[in-house]
C-alpha positions as CSV (number, residue, x, y, z in Angstrom):
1,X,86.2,133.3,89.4
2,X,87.9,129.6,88.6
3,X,85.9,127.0,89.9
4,X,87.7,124.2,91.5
5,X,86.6,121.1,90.5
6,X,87.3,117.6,92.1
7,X,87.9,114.2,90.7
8,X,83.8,113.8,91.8
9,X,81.2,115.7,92.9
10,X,81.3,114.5,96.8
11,X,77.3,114.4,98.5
12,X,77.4,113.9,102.1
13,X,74.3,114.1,104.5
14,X,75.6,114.7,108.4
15,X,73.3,115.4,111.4
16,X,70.3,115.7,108.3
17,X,72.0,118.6,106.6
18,X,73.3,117.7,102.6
19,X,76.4,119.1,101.7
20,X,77.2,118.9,97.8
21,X,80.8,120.1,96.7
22,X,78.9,120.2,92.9
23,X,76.1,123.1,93.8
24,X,77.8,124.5,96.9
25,X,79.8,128.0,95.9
26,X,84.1,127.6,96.6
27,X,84.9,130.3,99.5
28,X,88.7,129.6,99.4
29,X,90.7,127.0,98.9
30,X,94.9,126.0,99.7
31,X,97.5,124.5,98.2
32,X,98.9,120.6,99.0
33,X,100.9,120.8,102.3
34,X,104.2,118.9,101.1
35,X,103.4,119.5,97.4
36,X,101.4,120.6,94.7
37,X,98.0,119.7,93.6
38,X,99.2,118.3,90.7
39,X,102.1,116.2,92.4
40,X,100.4,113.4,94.3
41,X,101.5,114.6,97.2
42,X,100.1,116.1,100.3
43,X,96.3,117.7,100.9
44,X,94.2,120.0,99.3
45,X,91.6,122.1,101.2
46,X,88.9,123.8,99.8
47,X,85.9,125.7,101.5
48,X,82.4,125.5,100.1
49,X,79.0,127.6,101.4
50,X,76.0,125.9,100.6
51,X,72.9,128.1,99.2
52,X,71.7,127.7,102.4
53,X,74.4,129.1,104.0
54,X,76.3,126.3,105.8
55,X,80.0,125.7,105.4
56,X,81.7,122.6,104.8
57,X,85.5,121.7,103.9
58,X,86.6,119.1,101.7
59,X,90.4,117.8,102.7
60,X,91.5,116.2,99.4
61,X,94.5,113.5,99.7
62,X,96.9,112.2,97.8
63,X,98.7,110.3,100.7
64,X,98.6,107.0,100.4
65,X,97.2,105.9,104.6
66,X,94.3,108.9,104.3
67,X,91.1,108.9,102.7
68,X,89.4,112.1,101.2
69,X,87.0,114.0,103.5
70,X,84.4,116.4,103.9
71,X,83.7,118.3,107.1
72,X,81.3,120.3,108.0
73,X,82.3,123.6,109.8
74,X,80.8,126.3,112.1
75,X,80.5,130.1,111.1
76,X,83.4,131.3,113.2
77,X,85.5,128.1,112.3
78,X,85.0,128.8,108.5
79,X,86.2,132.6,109.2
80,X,89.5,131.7,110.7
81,X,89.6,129.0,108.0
82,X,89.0,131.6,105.5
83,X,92.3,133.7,106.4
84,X,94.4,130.6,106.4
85,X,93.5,129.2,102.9
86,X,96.0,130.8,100.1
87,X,93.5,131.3,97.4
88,X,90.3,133.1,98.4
89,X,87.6,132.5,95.6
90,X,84.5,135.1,97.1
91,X,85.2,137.9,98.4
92,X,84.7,138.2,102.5
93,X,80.8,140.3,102.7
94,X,79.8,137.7,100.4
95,X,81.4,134.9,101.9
96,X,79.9,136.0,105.1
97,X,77.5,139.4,104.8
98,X,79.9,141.7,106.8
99,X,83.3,142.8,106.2
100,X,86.0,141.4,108.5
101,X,86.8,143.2,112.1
């Protein structure tokens, strides 16, 4: 399994909980929307689980008006997230300890 590294490891603490891109595990992540990751252009998502077991995306961008962000997500939010992203990284019972419906 590739590990999908960013520019630099982004710490965030929100609502008390600390969400680490660097020791959280990648769920899935998607290509640039207008490009490719390597392009400058457009965003990059990826989907982290932390070890204990909250979910978080990090929307990378390379358009010039945005700024990078990370956002925590809820259970069922990080499920549909999970069939949207291109690139799945862990496989679904792992990701979240049933298989899908």
């Amino acid at each position: 399994m590739a590990r999908i590294e960013l520019m630099e490891p982004t710490i965030r603490t929100i609502k008390g909980k600390r969400f680490d891109s660097k020791t959280a595990e990648v769920v899935a992540h998607g290509s640039f929307l207008g490009g490719y990751r390597g392009d400058h252009l457009g965003r990059y998502q990826i989907l982290y689980k932390t070890k204990k077991g909250d979910f978080f995306m990090f929307h990378e961008t390379n358009w010039e008006d945005e700024l990078d962000c990370l956002e925590p997500v809820s259970f069922a939010e990080a499920e549909d997230i999970y069939h949207q992203l291109l690139c799945p990284e862990m496989e679904y019972h792992k990701a979240f300890g049933s298989e899908p419906e």
